[in-house]
C-alpha positions in Angstrom: 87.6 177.2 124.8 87.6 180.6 123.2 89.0 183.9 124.9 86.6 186.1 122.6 83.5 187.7 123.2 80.1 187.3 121.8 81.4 190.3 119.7 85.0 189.0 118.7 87.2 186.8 117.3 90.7 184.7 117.4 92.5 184.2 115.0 91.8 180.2 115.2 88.3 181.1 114.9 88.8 183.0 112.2 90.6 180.7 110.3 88.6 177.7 110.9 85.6 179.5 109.9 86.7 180.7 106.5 88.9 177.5 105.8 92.5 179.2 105.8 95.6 179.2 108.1 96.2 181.5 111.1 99.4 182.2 109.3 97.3 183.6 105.9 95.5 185.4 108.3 98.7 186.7 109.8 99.9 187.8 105.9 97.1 190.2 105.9 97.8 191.5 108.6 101.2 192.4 108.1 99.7 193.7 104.7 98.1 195.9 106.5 94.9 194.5 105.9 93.4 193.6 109.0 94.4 195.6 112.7 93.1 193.3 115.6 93.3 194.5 118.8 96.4 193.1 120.8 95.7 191.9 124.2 99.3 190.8 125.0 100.5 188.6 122.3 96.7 187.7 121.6 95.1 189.0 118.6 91.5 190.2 119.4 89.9 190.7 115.9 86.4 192.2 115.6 83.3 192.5 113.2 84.7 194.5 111.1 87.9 192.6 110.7 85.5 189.5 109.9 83.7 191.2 107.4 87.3 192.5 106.2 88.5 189.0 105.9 85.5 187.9 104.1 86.1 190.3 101.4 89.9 189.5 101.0 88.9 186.3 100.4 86.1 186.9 98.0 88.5 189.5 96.2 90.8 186.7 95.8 88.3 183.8 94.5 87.5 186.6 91.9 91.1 186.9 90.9 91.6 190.4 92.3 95.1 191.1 94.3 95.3 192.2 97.3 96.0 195.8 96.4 92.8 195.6 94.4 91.2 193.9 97.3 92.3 196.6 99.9 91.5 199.6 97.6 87.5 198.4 97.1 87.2 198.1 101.0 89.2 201.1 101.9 86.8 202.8 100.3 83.4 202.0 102.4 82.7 205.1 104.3 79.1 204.2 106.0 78.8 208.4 106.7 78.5 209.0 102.7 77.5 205.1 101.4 79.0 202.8 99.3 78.1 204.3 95.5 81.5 204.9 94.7 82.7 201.8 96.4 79.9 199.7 94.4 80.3 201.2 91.1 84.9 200.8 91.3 83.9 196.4 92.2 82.0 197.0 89.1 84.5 198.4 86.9 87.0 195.9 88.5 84.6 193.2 88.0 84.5 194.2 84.3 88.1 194.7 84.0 88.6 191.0 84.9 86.1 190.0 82.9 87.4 191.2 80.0 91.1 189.9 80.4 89.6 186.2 81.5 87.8 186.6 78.0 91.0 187.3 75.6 93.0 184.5 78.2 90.0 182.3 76.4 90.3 183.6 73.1 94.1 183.1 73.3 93.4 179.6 74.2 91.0 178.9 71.7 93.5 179.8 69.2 96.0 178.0 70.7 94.3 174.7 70.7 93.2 175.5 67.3 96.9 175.7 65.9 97.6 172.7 68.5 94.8 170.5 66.4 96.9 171.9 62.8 100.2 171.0 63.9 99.2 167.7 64.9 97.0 167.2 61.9 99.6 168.1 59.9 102.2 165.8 61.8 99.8 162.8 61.8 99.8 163.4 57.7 103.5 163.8 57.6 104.0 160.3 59.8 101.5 158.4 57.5 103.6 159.7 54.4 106.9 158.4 56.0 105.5 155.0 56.8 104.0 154.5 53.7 
């Protein structure tokens, strides 16, 4: 049974709901990432620490770090909107984009001098056996 509200959160909740350990959760916190509420050694975490968490983890599926992570959220300020906020994910958005496409044009070459080498030691094992 849950000592939460209708309005907050444990941190078992937590983690069963996004699929991660209470002690992941904990890293971010001592990141500085998330601030629950303390009631005694109980962490009280709210909608906004939620919604905090949920974009940690999206940041990370994307491949962002945490710093990257914290420095797109940090920057929602609901009094002025979230242009600025929008338009940095979108420049780090295309920044990873961009090094996932050279990582695959490395690859490529690198399989492509993998299939030479082993074309030309396939050629150079027939020679010796013939």
């Amino acid at each position: 049974m849950s000592n939460t509200t209708a309005d907050s959160y444990s941190i078992s909740e937590l983690a069963q709901e996004f699929g991660i350990t209470t002690r992941t959760i904990r890293f971010y916190e001592d990141k500085g990432l998330l601030c629950p509420e303390r009631r005694g050694q109980t962490r009280i975490y709210s909608p906004e620490d939620r919604v905090r968490l949920k974009l940690i983890l999206r940041g990370k599926r994307l491949g962002f770090s945490l710093d990257e992570s914290r420095e797109i959220i940090d920057m929602y300020d609901p009094a002025k909107g979230n242009v600025e906020q929008l338009n940095r994910l979108l420049e780090r958005i295309d920044s990873k984009r961009q090094q996932l496409l050279q990582q695959q044009r490395d690859i490529e070459k690198m399989l492509s001098q993998l299939d030479e080498a082993t074309a030309r030691t396939q050629v150079a094992l027939k020679q010796q056996m013939t």
